[in-house]
Structures are given as structure tokens and as C-alpha cells.
N, C-alpha and C positions, 0 to 999 in steps of 0.2 A: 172711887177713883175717877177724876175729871181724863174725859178726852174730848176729841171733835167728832162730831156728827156726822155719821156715815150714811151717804146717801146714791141715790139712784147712780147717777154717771160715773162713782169710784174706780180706777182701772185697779182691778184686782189679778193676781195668777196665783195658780195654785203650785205646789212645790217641783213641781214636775214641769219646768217648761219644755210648750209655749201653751199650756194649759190655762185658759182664760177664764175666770170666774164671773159669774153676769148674776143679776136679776133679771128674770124673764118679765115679770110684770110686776110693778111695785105695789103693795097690801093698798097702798093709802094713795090720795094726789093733793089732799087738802094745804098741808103744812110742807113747806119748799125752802129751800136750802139752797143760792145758785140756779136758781130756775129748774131744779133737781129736787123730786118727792125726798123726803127723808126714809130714813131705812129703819122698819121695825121689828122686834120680833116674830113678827106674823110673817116677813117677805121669805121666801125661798131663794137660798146659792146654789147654783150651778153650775159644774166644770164643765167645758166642752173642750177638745182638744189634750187632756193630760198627757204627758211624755213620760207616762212609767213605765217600764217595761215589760206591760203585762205577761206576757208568752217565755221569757226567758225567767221570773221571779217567781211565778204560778198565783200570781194574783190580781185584783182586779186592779183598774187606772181610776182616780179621784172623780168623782160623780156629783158630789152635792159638798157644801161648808154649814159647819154649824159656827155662830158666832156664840160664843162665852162672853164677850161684856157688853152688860145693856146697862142703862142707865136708870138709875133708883130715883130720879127727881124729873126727869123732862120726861112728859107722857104725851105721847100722840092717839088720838081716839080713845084713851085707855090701856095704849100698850106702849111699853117700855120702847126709845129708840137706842138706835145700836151704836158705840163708841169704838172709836179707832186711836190706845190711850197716846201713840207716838207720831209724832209724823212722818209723814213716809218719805222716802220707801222705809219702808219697816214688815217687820212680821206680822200681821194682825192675831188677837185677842181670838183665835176660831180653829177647828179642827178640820182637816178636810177626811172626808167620809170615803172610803174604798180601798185604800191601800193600810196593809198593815205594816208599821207601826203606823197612824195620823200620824202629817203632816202639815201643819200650821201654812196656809196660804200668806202670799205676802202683797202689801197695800204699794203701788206704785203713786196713785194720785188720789186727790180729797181735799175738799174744802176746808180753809181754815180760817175763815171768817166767826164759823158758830161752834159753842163748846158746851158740854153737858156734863151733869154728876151723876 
């Protein structure tokens, strides 16, 4: 499935606002998108800020995102880069880690100049 190419600067939240999702340092710097590293399976998501309510629900607030869709044709160093299939704002392709049930984090901005399979 074709999307566009998700990369360093995307403003992401996770399902719990004002819970802001980041890459702290991108895997790669070589291949740019927007004057923005591209996003590969190797990079780490990060919640900071979740608005769950941990203390009244008895569980924890979103911590980290796993992305579910990567790309089977455009490889960066050898690793799959990461697809966002809609444009946003939209819900992304990804689970967010901490609170049970997962919460699919949602994509506010992203470039849509470059597109992958």
C-alpha cells in the first residue's frame, strides 16, 4: 500500500491530548525529505505529555509508538522507511504503547511532496 514518507519534523499526538509524539534523534541523516532525515524502522517514538488519566483508570499514560507500516520497495541504508497511508490529519498506521486498549496516535503534519510502496 502506497503512502508518503514519514519523516523527522511530522507533528504527531498521541491519542490522549496534548500528548506529543517526537523522534528524539533520527537512525539516519543521509536521505532528506524537506530538509527532514526520513523516518525508518530503526527510529524510536516517544510520548511525552500524554493526557490519560493514569491515577483514576489504574494504568499507565502512552510512552513510546510502534509504527505498523513500512515500506516494501524504498529502503534507506537497508531499512524499510516508514509510511503515513492518508493525509493528515489522520490517524497513523501505529500503535501507541502504555495504555490499555492501544491507541493508534494521530498524524497532524507531513510532507507530501515524496511517496513510497
Amino acid at each position: 500500500m502506497p503512502g508518503l514518507l514519514l519523516h523527522f519534523g511530522a507533528v504527531m499526538m498521541c491519542a490522549h491530548p496534548p500528548g506529543q509524539v517526537m523522534i528524539p534523534a533520527p537512525s539516519q541523516q543521509r536521505v532528506l525529505v524537506g530538509a527532514q532525515p526520513v523516518a525508518t524502522v530503526a527510529d524510536t517514538f516517544l510520548v511525552a505529555g500524554c493526557g490519560f488519566p493514569a491515577m483514576s483508570m489504574g494504568a499507565p499514560p502512552c510512552t513510546s509508538v510502534t509504527w505498523l507500516h513500512t515500506s516494501s520497495r524504498v529502503l534507506v541504508n537497508g531499512l524499510p522507511v516508514l509510511l503515513q497511508p492518508t493525509p493528515p490529519p489522520g490517524i497513523a498506521p501505529a500503535i501507541g504503547i502504555g495504555t490499555p486498549p492501544p491507541n493508534p496516535p494521530m498524524v497532524y503534519a507531513v510532507q507530501f511532496r515524496v511517496r513510497g510502496m
